[in-house]
LOTI-496294 format. One record per residue (C-alpha): x, y, z; residue number from 1. Coordinates in Angstrom, 1 decimal. Layout:
REM LOTI-496294
<site c1="X" c2="Y" c3="Z" nr="NUM"/>
...
REM end
This chain:
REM LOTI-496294
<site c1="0.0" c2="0.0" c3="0.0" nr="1"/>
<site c1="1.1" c2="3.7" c3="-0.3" nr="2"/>
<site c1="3.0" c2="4.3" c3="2.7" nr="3"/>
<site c1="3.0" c2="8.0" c3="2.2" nr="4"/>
<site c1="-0.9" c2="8.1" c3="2.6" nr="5"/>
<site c1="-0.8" c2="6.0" c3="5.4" nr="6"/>
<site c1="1.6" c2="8.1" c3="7.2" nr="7"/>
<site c1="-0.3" c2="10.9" c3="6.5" nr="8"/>
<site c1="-3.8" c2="9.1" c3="7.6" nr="9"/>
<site c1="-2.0" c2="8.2" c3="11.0" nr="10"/>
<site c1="-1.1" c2="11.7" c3="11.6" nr="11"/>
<site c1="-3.9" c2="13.2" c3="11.1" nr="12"/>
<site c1="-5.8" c2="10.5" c3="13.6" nr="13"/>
<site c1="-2.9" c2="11.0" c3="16.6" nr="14"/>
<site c1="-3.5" c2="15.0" c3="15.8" nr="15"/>
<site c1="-7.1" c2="14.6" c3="16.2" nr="16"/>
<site c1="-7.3" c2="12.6" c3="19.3" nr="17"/>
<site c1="-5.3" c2="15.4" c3="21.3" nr="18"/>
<site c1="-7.4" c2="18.2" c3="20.0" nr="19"/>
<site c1="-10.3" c2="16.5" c3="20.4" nr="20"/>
<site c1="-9.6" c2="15.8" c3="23.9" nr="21"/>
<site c1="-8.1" c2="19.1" c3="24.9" nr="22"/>
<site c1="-11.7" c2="20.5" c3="23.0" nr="23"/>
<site c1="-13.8" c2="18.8" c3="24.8" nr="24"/>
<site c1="-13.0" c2="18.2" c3="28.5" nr="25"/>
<site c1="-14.8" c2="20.8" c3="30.0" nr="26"/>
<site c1="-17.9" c2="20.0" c3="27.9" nr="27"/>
<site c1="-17.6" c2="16.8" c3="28.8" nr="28"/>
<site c1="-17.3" c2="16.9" c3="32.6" nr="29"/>
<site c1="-20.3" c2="19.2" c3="32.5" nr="30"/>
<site c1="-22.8" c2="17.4" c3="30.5" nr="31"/>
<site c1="-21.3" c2="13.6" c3="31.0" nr="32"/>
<site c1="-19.2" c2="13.8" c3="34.6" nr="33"/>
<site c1="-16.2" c2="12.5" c3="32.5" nr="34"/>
<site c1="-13.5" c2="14.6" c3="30.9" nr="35"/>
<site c1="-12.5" c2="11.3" c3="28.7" nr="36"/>
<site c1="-16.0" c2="11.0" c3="28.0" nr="37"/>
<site c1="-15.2" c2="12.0" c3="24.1" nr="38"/>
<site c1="-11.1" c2="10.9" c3="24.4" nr="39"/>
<site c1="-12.4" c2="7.6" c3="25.0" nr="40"/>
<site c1="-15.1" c2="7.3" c3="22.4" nr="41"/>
<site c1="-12.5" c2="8.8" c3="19.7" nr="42"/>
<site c1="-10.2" c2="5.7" c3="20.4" nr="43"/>
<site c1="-12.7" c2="3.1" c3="20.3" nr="44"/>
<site c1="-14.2" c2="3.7" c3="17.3" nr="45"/>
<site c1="-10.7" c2="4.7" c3="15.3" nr="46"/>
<site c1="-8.9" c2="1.9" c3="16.6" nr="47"/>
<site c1="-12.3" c2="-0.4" c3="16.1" nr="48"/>
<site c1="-12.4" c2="1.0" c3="12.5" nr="49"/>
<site c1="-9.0" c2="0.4" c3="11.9" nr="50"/>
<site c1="-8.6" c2="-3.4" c3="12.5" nr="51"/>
<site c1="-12.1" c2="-4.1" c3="10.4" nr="52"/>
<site c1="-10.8" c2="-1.3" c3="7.9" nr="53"/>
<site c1="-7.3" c2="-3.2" c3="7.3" nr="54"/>
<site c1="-8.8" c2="-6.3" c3="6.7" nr="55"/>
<site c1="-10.1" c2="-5.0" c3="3.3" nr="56"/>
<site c1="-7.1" c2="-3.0" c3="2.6" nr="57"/>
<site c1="-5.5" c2="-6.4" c3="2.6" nr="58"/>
<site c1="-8.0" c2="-8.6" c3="1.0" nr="59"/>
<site c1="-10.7" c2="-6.4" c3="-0.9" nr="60"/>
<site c1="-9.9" c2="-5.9" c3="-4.9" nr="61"/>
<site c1="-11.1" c2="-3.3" c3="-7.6" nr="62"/>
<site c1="-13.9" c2="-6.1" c3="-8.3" nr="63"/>
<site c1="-14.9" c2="-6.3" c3="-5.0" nr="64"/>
<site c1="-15.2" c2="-2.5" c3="-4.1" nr="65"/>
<site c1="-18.0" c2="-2.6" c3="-7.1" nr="66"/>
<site c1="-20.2" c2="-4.7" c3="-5.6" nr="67"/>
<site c1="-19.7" c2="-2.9" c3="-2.4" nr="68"/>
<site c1="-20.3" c2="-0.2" c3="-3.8" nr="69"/>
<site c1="-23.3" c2="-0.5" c3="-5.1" nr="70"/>
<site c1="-24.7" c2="-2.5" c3="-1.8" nr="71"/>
<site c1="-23.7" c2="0.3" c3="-0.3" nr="72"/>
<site c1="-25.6" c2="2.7" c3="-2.5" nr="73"/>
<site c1="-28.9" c2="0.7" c3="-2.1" nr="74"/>
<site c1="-28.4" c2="0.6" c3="1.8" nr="75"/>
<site c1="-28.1" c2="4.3" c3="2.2" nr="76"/>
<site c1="-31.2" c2="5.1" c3="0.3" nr="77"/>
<site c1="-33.3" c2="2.9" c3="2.2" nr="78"/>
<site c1="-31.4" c2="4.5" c3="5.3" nr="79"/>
<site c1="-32.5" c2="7.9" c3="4.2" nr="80"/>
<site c1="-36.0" c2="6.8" c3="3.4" nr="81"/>
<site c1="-36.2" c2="5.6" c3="7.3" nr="82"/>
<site c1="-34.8" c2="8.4" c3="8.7" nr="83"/>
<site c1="-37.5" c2="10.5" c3="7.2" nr="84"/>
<site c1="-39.9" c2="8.8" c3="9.3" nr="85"/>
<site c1="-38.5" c2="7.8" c3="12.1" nr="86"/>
<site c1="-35.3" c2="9.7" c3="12.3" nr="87"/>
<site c1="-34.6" c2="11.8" c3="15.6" nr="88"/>
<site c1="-34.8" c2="15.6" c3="15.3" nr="89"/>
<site c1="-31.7" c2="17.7" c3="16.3" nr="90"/>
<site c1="-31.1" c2="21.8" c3="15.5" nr="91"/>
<site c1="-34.6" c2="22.2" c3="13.2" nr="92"/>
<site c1="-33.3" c2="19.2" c3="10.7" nr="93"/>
<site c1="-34.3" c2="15.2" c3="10.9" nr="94"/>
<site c1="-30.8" c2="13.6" c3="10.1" nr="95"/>
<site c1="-30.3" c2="10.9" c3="12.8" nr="96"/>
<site c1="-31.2" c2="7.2" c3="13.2" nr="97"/>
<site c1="-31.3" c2="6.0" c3="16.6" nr="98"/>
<site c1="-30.3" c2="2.1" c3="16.6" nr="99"/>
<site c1="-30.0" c2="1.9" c3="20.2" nr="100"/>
<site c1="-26.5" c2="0.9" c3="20.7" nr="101"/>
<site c1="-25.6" c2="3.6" c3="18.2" nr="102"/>
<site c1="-26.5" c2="6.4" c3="16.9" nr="103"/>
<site c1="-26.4" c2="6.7" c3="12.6" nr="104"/>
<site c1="-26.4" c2="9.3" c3="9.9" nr="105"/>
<site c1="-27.6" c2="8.2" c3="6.7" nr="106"/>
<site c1="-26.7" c2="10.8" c3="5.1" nr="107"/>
<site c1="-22.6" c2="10.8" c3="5.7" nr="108"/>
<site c1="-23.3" c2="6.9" c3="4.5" nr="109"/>
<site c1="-25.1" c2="8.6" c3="1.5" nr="110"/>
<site c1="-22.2" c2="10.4" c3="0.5" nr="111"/>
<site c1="-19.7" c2="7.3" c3="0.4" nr="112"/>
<site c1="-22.3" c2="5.4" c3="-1.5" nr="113"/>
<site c1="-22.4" c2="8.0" c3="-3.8" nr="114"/>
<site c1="-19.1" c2="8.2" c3="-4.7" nr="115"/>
<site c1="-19.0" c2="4.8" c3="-5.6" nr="116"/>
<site c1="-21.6" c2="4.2" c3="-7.1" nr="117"/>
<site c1="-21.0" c2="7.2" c3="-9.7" nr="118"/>
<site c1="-17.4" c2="5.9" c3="-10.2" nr="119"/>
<site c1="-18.8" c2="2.5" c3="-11.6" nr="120"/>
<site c1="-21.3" c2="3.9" c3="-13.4" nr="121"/>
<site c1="-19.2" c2="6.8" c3="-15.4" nr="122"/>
<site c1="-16.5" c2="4.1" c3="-15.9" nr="123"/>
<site c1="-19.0" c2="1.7" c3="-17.4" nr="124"/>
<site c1="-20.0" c2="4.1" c3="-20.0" nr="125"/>
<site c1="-17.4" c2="6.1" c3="-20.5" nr="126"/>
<site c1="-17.1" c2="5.2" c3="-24.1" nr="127"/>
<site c1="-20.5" c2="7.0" c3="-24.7" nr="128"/>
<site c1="-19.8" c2="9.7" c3="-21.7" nr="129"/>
<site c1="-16.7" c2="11.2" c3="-23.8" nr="130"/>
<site c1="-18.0" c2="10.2" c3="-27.3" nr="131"/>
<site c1="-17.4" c2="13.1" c3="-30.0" nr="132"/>
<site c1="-21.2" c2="13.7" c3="-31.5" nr="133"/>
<site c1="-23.6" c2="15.3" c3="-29.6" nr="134"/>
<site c1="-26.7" c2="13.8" c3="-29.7" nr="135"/>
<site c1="-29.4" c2="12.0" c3="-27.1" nr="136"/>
<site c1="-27.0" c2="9.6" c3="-26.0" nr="137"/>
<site c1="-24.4" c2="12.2" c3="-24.5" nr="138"/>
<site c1="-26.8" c2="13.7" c3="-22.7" nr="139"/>
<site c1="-28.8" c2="10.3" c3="-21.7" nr="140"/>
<site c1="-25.4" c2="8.6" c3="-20.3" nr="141"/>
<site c1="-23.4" c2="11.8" c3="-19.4" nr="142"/>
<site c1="-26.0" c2="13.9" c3="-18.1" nr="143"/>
<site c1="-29.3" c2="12.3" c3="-16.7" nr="144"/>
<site c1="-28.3" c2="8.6" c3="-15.2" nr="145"/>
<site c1="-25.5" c2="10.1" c3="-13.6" nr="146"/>
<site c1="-27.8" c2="13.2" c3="-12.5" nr="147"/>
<site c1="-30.3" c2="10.5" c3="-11.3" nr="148"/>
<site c1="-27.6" c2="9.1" c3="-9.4" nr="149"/>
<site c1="-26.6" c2="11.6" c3="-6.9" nr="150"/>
<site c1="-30.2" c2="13.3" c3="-7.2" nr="151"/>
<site c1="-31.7" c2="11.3" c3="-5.5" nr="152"/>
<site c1="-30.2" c2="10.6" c3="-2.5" nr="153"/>
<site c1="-30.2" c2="14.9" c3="-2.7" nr="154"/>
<site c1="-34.1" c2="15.1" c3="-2.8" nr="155"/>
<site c1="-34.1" c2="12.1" c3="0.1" nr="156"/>
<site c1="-31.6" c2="14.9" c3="2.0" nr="157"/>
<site c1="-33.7" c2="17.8" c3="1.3" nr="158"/>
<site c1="-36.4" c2="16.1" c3="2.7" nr="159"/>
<site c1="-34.4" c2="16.0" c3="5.4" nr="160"/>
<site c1="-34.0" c2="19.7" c3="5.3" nr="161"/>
<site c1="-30.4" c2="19.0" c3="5.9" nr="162"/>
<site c1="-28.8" c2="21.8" c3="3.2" nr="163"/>
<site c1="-25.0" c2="21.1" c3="4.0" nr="164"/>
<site c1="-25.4" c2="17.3" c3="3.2" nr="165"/>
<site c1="-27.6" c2="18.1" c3="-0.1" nr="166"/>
<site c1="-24.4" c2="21.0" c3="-0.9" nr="167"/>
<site c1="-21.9" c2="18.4" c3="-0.2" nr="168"/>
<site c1="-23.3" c2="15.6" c3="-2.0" nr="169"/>
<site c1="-24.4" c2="17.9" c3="-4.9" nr="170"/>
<site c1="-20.5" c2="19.0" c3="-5.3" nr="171"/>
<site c1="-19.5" c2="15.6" c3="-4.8" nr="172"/>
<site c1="-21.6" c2="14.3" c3="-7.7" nr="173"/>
<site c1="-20.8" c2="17.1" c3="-9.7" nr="174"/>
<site c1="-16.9" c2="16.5" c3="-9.0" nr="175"/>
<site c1="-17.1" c2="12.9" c3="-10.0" nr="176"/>
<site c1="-18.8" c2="13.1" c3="-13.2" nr="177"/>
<site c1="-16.5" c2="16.0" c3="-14.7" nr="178"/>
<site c1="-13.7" c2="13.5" c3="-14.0" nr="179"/>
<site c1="-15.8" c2="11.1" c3="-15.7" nr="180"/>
<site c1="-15.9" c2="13.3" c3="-18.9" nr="181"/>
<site c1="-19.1" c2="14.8" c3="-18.5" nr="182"/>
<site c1="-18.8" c2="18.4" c3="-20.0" nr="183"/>
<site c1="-18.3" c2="21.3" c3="-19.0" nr="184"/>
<site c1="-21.6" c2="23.3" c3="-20.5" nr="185"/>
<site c1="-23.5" c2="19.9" c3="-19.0" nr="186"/>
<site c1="-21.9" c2="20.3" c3="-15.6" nr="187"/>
<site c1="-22.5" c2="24.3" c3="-15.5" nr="188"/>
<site c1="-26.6" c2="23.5" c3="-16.3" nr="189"/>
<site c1="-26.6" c2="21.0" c3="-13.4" nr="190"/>
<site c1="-24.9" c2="23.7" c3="-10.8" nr="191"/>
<site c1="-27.7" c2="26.1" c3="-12.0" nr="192"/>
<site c1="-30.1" c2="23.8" c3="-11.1" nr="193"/>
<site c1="-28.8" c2="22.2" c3="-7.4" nr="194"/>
<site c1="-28.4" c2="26.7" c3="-7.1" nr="195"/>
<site c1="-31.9" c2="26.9" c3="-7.5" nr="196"/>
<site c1="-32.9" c2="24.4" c3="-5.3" nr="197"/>
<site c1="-30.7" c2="25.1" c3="-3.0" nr="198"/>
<site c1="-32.3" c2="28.7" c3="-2.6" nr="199"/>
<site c1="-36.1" c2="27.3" c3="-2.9" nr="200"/>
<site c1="-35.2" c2="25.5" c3="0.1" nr="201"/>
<site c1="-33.9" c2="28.2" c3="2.2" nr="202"/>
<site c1="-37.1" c2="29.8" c3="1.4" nr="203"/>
<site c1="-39.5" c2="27.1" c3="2.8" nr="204"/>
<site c1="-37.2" c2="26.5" c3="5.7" nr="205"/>
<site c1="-37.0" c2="28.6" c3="8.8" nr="206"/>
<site c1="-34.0" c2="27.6" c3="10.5" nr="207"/>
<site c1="-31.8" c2="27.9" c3="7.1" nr="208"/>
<site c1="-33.4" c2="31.4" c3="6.7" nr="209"/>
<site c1="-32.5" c2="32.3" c3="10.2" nr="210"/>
<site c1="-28.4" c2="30.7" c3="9.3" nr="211"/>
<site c1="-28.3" c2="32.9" c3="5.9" nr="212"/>
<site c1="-29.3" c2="36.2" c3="7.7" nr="213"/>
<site c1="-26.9" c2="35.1" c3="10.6" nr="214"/>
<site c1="-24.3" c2="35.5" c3="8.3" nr="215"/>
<site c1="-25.1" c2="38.1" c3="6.0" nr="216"/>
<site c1="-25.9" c2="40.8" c3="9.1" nr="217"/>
<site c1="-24.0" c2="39.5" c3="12.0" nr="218"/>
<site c1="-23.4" c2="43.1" c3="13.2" nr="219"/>
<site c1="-27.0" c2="43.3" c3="13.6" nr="220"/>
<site c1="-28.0" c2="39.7" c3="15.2" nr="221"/>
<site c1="-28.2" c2="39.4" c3="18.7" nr="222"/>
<site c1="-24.7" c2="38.3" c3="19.9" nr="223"/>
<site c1="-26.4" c2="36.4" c3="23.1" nr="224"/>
<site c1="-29.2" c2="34.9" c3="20.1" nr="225"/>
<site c1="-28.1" c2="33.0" c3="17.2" nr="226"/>
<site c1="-25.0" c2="34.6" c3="16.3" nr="227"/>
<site c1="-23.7" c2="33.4" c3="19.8" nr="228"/>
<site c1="-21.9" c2="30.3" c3="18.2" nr="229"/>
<site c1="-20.1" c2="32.3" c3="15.6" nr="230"/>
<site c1="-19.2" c2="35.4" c3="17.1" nr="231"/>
<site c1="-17.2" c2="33.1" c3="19.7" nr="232"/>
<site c1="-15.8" c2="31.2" c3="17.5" nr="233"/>
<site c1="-14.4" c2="33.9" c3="16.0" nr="234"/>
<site c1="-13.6" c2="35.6" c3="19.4" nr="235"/>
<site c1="-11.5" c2="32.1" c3="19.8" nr="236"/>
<site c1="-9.6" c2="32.4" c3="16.5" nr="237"/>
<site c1="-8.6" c2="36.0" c3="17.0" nr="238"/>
<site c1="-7.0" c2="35.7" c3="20.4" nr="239"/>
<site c1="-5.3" c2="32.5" c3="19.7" nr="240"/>
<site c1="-2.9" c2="34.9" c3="17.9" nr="241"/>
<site c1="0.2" c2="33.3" c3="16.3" nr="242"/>
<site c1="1.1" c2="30.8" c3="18.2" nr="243"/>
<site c1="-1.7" c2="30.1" c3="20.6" nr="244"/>
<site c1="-2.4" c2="30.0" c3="24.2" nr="245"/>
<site c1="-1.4" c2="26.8" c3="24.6" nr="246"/>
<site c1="-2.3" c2="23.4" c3="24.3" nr="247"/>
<site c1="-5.3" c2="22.8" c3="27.1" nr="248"/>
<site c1="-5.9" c2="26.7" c3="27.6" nr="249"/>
<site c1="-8.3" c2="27.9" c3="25.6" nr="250"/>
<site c1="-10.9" c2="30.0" c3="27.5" nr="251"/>
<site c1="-13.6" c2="29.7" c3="24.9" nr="252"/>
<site c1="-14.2" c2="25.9" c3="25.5" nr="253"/>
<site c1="-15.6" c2="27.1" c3="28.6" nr="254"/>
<site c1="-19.2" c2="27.5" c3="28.1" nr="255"/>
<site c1="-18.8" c2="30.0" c3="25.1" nr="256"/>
<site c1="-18.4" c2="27.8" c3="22.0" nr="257"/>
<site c1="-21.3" c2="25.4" c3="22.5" nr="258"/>
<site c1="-19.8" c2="21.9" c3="22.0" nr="259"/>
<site c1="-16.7" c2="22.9" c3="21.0" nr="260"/>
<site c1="-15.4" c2="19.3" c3="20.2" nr="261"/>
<site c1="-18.0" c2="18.7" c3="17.4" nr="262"/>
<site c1="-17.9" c2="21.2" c3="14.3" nr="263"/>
<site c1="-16.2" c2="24.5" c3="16.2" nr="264"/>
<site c1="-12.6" c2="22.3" c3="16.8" nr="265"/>
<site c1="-11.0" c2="24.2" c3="14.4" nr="266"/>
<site c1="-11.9" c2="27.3" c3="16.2" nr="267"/>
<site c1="-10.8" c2="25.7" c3="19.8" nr="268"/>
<site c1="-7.0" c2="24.5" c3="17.7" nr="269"/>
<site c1="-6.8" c2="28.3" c3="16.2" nr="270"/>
<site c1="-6.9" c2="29.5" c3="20.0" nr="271"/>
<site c1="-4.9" c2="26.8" c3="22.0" nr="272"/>
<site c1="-1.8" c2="26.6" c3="18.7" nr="273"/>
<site c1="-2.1" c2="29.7" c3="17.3" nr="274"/>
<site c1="-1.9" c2="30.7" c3="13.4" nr="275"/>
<site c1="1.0" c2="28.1" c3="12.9" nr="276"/>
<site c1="-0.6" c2="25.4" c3="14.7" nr="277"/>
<site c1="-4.4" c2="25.8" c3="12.3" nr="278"/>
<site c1="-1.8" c2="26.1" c3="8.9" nr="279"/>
<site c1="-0.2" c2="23.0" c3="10.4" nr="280"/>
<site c1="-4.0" c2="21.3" c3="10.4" nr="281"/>
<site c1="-4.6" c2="22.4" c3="7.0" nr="282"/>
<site c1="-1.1" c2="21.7" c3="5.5" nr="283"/>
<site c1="-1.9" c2="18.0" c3="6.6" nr="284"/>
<site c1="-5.0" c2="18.2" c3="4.9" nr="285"/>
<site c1="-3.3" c2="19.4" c3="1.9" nr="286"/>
<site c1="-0.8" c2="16.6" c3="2.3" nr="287"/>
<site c1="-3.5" c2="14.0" c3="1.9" nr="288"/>
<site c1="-5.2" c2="15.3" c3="-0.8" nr="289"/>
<site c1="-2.4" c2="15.9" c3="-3.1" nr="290"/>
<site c1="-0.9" c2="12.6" c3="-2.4" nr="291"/>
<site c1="-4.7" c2="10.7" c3="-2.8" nr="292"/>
<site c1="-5.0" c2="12.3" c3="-6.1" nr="293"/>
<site c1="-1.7" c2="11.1" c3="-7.2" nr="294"/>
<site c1="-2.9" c2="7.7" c3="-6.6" nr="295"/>
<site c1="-6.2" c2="8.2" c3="-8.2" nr="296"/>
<site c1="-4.3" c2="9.4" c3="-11.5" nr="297"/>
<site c1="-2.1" c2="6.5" c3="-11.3" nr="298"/>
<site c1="-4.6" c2="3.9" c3="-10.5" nr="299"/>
<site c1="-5.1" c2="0.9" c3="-12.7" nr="300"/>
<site c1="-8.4" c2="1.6" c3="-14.2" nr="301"/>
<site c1="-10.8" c2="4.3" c3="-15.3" nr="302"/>
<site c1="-13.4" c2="2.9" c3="-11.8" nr="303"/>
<site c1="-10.6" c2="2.9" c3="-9.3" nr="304"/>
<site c1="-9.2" c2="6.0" c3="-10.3" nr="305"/>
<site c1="-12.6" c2="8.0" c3="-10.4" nr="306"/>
<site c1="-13.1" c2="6.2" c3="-6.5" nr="307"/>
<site c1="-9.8" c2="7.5" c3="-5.6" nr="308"/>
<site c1="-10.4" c2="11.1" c3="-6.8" nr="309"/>
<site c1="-14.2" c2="11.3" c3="-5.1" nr="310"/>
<site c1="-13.3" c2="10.1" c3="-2.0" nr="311"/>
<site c1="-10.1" c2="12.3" c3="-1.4" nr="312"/>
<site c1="-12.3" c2="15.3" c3="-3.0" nr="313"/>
<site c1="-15.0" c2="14.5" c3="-0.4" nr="314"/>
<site c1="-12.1" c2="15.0" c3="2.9" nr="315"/>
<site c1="-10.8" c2="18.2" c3="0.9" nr="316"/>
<site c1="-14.4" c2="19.6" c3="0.1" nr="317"/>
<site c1="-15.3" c2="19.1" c3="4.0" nr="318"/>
<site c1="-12.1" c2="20.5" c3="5.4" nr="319"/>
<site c1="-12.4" c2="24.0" c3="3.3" nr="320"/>
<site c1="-16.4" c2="24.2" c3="3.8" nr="321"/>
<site c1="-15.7" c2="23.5" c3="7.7" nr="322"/>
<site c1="-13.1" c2="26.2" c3="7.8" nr="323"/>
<site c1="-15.1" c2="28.6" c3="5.6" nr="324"/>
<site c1="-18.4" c2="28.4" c3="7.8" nr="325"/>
<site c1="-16.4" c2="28.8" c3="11.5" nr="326"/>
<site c1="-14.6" c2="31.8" c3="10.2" nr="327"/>
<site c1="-17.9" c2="33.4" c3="8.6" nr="328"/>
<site c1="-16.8" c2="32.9" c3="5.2" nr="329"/>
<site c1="-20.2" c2="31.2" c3="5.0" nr="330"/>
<site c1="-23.4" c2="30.8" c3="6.5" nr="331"/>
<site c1="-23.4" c2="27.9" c3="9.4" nr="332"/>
<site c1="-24.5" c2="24.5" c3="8.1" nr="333"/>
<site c1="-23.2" c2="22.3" c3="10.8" nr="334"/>
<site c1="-20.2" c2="20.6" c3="8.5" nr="335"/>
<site c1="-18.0" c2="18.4" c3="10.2" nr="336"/>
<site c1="-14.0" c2="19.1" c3="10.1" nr="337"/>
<site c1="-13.2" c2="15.3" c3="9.0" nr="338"/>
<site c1="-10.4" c2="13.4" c3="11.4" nr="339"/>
<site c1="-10.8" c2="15.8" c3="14.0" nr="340"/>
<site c1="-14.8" c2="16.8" c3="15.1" nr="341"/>
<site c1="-15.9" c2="14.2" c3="17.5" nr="342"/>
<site c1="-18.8" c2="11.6" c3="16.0" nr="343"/>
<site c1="-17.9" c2="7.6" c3="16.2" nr="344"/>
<site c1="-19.6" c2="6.9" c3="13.1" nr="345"/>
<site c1="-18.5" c2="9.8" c3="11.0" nr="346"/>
<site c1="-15.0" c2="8.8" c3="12.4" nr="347"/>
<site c1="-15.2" c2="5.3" c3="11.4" nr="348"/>
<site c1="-16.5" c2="6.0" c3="8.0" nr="349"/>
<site c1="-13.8" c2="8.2" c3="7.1" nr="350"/>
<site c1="-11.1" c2="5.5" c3="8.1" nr="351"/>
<site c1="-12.9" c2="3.0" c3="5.5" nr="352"/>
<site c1="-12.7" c2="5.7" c3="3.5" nr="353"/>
<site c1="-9.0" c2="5.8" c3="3.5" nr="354"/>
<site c1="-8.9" c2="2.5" c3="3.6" nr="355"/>
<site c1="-10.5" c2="1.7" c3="0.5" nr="356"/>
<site c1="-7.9" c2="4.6" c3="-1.2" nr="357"/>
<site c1="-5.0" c2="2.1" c3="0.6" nr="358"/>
<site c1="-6.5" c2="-1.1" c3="-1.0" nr="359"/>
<site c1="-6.4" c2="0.9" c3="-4.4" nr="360"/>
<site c1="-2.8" c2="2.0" c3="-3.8" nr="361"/>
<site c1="-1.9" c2="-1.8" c3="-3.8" nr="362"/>
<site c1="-2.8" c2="-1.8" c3="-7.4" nr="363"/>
<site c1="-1.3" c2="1.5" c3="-8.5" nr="364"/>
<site c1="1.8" c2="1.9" c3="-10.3" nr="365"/>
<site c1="2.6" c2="4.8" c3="-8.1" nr="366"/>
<site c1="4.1" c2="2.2" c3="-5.8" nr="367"/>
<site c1="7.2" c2="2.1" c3="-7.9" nr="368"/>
<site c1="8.1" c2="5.7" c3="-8.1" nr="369"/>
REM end
């Protein structure tokens, strides 16, 4: 396997175990009576996901990640359809599925699925994808399966009214049938559209309303109402300075930024290590996505190499949206910061993630160079 990426994977884990420990203490002696309370949780299900997640990377083959794939795509929209029914409630949006012993999010199994299942779809036809003439059949197999795809697991997530999974899948889709050889003019059309239904939604839903105007007149929102979350974030990244308050010390965690270990952490590292300690957590990102789409260019086929590039785009396209919405550069839509926000099953699913770019790395001539 590419030892680089692995490296880099392992890094990013040990970084986001500390941080999410020194994030969440104090929340977690408050609301739990256990300052491990997260720690702990963060370890079980990374080291858990681990062992199950190298098995594949040992055993699992191109061949086999297709029909896993597209098991995997059927299971998350019959997940989706459930959790519209009896999924538990949580900030104004129905995203959760409580199993008892655990709690799931279709939708961040949704996304995975997705990836997959588009990356053995546009490799199947990418003879007629990439073909020449233009006629019915480019936009049949380049434009509307693939559309139908992603959409709709989109229209289950809007249902959902969860609008940062619908953005995230949307780009995801998007990402993964450019690659594909979808064009450009086809791709542009499709934006338009997920544009428009993005803002229809906002329209019919309260709570996103109340997130746009959060962020477009924050001077003017009451700072002890719903701007509370961001205006302390922020308050957290500008006094961490440049090199922080230290490892442990942030003040914010106390009570300010609500949950801080979930999707604020970035806010909590940017106060406790300073400027160079948050361009340390994004050079790692950068790391790992340079390096994953180097294997997905040298990958052995057209399928592998399209998995590859959608799963490394989906850790990139969280990382930059997390960052953009917990320094205001957008309106806050509850995005994870992948590796490091706390969530056993989001963790865990990101690991197989990696792992299924590992098992790929097996096969890719990028081994020899």
């Amino acid at each position: 396997m590419d030892v680089r990426f692995l490296i880099y994977v392992i890094v990013l884990l040990c970084f986001g175990a500390i941080t999410s420990h020194s994030a969440s203490y104090v929340y977690a002696e408050q609301k739990y009576g256990d300052d491990w309370y997260f720690t702990v949780r963060y370890v079980i299900f990374a080291v858990a996901a681990a062992i199950i997640t190298l098995l594949f990377v040992i055993y699992a083959t191109p061949r086999f990640w297709k029909a896993f794939g597209t098991g995997l795509y059927g299971v998350s929209l019959v997940l989706l359809v459930l959790v519209i029914f009896i999924g538990s409630d949580g900030g104004g949006a129905q995203r959760w599925l409580d199993l008892g012993f655990i709690t799931v999010q279709p939708s961040e199994i949704a996304k995975t699925g997705v990836v997959m299942m588009l990356a053995l779809y546009m490799s199947k036809y990418s003879d007629r994808i990439a073909q020449r003439k233009l006629d019915r059949s480019d936009i049949k197999y380049g434009v509307l399966y693939p559309a139908c795809i992603f959409g709709a697991v989109c229209i289950l997530i809007a249902l959902e009214k969860h609008i940062s999974g619908l953005m995230i899948v949307g780009m995801i889709g998007i990402a993964v049938m450019y690659m594909g050889g979808t064009r450009a003019k086809w791709i542009a059309l499709i934006l338009g559209f997920i544009a428009v239904a993005g803002c229809a939604l906002i329209l019919v839903s309260d709570y996103a309303q109340e997130r746009v105007n959060t962020w477009l007149y924050i001077e003017k929102v009451d700072p002890l109402g719903p701007a509370w979350q961001t205006l302390q974030g922020l308050y957290a990244i500008g006094s961490g300075g440049l090199f922080g308050v230290g490892l442990g010390n942030s003040r914010q965690k106390h009570g300010y930024v609500s949950q801080p270990q979930n999707d604020f952490i970035f806010t909590i590292i940017c106060e406790e290590l300073g400027f160079f300690g948050a361009l340390a957590v994004i050079g790692l990102f950068c790391l790992l996505v340079i390096r994953g789409f180097k294997i997905a260019s040298r990958a052995p086929d057209a399928y592998t190499s399209l998995l590859v590039f959608g799963l490394t785009f989906k850790v990139a396209l969280q990382a930059a949206l997390n960052i953009a919405v917990v320094t205001n550069s957008m309106p806050n839509t509850g995005i994870s910061l992948p590796f490091f926000s706390s969530g056993g099953t989001s963790l865990a699913l990101q690991i197989f993630e990696m792992g299924i770019i590992l098992s790929v790395s097996k096969y890719s001539s990028i081994r020899k160079k």
